[in-house]
C-alpha positions as CSV (number, residue, x, y, z in Angstrom):
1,X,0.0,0.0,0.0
2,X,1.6,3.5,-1.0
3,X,2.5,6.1,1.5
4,X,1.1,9.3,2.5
5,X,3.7,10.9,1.1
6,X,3.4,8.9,-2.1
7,X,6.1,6.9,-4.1
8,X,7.9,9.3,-5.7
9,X,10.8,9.3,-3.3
10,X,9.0,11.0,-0.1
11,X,7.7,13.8,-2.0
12,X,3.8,14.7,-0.9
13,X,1.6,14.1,-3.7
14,X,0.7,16.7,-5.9
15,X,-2.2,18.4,-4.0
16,X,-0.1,19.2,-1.1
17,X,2.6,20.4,-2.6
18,X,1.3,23.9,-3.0
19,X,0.2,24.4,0.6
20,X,3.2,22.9,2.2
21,X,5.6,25.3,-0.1
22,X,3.7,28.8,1.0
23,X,3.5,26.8,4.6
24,X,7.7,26.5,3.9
25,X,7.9,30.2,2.3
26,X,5.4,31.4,5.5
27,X,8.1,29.7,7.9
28,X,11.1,31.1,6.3
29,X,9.7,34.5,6.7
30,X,8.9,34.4,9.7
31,X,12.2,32.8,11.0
32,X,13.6,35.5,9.4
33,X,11.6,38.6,10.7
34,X,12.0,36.5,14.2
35,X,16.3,36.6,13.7
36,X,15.6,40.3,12.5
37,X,13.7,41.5,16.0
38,X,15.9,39.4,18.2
39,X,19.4,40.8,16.8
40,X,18.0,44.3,17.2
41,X,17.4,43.9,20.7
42,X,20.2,42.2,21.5
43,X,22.5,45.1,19.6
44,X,20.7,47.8,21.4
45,X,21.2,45.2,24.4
46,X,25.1,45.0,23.6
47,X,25.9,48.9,24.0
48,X,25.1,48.7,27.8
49,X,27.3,45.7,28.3
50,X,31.4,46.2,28.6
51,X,32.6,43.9,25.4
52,X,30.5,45.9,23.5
53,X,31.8,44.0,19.8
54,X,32.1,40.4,21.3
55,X,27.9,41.1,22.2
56,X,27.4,42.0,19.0
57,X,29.3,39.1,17.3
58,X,27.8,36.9,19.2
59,X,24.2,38.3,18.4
60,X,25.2,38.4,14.8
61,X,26.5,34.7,14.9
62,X,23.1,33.6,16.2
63,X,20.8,35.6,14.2
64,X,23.3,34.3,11.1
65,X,22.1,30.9,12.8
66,X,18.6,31.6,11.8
67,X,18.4,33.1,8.9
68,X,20.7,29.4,7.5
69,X,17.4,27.4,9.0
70,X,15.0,30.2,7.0
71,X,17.6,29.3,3.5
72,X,17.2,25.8,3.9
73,X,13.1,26.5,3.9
74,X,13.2,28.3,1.2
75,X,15.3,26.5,-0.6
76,X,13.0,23.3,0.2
77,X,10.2,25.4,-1.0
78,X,11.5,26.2,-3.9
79,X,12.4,22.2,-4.9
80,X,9.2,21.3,-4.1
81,X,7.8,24.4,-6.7
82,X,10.3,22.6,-9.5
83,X,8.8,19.6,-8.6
84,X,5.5,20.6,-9.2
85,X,6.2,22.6,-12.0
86,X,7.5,19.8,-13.6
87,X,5.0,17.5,-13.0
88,X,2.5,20.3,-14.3
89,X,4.8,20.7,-17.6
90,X,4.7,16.8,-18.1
91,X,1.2,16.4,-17.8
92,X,0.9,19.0,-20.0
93,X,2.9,17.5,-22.3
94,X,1.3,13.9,-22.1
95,X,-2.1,15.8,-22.8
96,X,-0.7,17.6,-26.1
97,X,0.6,14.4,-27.5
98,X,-3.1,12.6,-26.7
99,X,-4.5,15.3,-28.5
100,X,-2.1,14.8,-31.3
101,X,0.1,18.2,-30.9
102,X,4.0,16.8,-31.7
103,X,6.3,18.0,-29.5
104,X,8.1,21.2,-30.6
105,X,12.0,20.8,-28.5
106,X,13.0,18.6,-26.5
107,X,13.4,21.6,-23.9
108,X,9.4,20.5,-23.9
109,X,9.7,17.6,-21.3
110,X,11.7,19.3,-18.8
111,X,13.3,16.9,-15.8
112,X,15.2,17.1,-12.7
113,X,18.5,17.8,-14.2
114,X,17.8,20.6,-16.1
115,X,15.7,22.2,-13.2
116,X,18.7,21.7,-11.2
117,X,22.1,21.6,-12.1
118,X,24.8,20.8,-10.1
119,X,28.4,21.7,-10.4
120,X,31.0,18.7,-9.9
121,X,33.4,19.5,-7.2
122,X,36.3,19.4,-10.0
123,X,34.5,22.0,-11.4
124,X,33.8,23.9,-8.6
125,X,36.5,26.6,-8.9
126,X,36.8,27.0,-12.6
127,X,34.9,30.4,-13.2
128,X,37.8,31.5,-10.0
129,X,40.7,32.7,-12.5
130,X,38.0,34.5,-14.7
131,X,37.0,36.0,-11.3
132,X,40.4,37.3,-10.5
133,X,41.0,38.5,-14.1
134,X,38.4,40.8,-13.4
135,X,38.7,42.0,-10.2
136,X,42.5,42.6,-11.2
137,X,41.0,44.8,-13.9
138,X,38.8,46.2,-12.1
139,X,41.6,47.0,-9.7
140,X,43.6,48.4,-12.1
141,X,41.1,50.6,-13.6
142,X,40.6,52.3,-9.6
143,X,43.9,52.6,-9.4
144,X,44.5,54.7,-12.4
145,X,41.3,56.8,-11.5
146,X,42.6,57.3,-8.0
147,X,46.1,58.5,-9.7
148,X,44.5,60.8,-11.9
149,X,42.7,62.4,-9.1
150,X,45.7,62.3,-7.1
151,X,47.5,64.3,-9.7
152,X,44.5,66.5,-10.3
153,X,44.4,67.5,-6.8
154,X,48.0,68.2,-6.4
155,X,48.0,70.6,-9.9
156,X,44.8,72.7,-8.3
157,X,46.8,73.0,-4.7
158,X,50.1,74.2,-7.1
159,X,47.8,76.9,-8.7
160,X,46.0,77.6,-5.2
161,X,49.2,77.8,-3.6
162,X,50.7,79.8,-6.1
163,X,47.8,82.7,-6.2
164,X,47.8,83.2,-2.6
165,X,51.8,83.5,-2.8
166,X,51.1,86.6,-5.6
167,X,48.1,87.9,-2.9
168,X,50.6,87.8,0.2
169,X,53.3,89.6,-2.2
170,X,50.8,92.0,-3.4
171,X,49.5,93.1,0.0
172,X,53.2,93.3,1.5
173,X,54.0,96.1,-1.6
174,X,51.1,97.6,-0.9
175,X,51.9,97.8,2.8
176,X,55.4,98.9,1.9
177,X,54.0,101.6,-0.3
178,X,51.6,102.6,3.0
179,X,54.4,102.8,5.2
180,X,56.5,105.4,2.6
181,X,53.7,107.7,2.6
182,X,53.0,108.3,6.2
C-alpha cells in the first residue's frame, strides 16, 4: 500500500505540494523577521554591556544561525515548486501528444537535471581565475582613477598655492608703499 507521502521518493503528492511550499515560504519569513527582531534587541542590548563587539558578534553569529534554517526552507520550498512545476509541464505535455500536438523541442519535457544543475566539485573553482582577471582589472582601472585624481588635486593645490603666494606679495607692496607715505 503506497505512503502518504506517495512513491515518488517521499515527496507529498501533488495536492499538497502547494500548501506545504507557501507553509515553507510562511516559515522562512517568519524565522527570518523573528532573527531580525531578536538581533535588534540584543544590539541595542550590547551597547550597555562592557565587550561591546564580542555582544554584538555573538548576536550576529546567532541571528546568522537563523536566517541558515530560514535558507534551507526556502530552498526546500523552492524544490518542491520545481517539482510541481515539472509535474504540471509533463502532464501537460502527455495531454498535447493525446490530443495529437507533436512536441516542438526537447526543452518540452523538462526533468530534474535541467531544473537543477549541479556543479561537480572538480568544477567547482573553474569560473575562480576568470573571477580574478576581473577583479584585477577592475583594480587596475581604480587605481589609475585614484592616480588621476591624485595628480589632479595636487595641480589645483600648485595653482592655489601659487595665487595666494602673488596675494601675500601684493599686499606686502602695498603695505610697503603705506608705510612710505605716512
Amino acid at each position: 500500500m503506497p505512503s502518504a507521502a506517495g512513491d515518488d521518493g517521499g515527496n507529498p503528492p501533488a495536492s499538497d505540494n502547494p500548501g506545504r511550499i507557501e507553509a515553507l515560504r510562511d516559515e522562512a519569513e517568519r524565522l527570518r523577521d523573528e532573527a531580525d527582531a531578536v538581533y535588534q534587541t540584543a544590539e541595542a542590548a550590547c551597547y550597555k554591556r562592557f565587550l561591546v563587539n564580542r555582544c554584538i558578534d555573538k548576536a550576529k553569529g546567532e541571528r546568522l544561525a537563523v536566517v541558515r534554517k530560514a535558507r534551507m526552507l526556502e530552498a526546500e520550498a523552492h524544490r518542491l515548486d520545481l517539482v510541481e512545476r515539472n509535474r504540471a509541464a509533463t502532464e501537460a505535455a502527455k495531454k498535447a501528444e493525446e490530443r495529437g500536438v507533436p512536441r516542438s523541442t526537447a526543452a518540452a519535457s523538462p526533468t530534474a537535471d535541467v531544473a537543477t544543475p549541479t556543479i561537480h566539485p572538480e568544477n567547482a573553482g573553474a569560473h575562480k581565475p576568470i573571477v580574478r582577471q576581473s577583479a584585477n582589472a577592475k583594480k587596475s582601472r581604480e587605481r589609475v582613477s585614484a592616480q588621476k585624481r591624485a595628480s589632479s588635486r595636487a595641480q589645483t593645490a600648485r595653482r592655489d598655492r601659487a595665487r595666494y603666494d602673488a596675494r601675500i606679495r601684493e599686499l606686502e607692496e602695498k603695505k610697503a608703499r603705506d608705510a612710505d607715505g605716512r
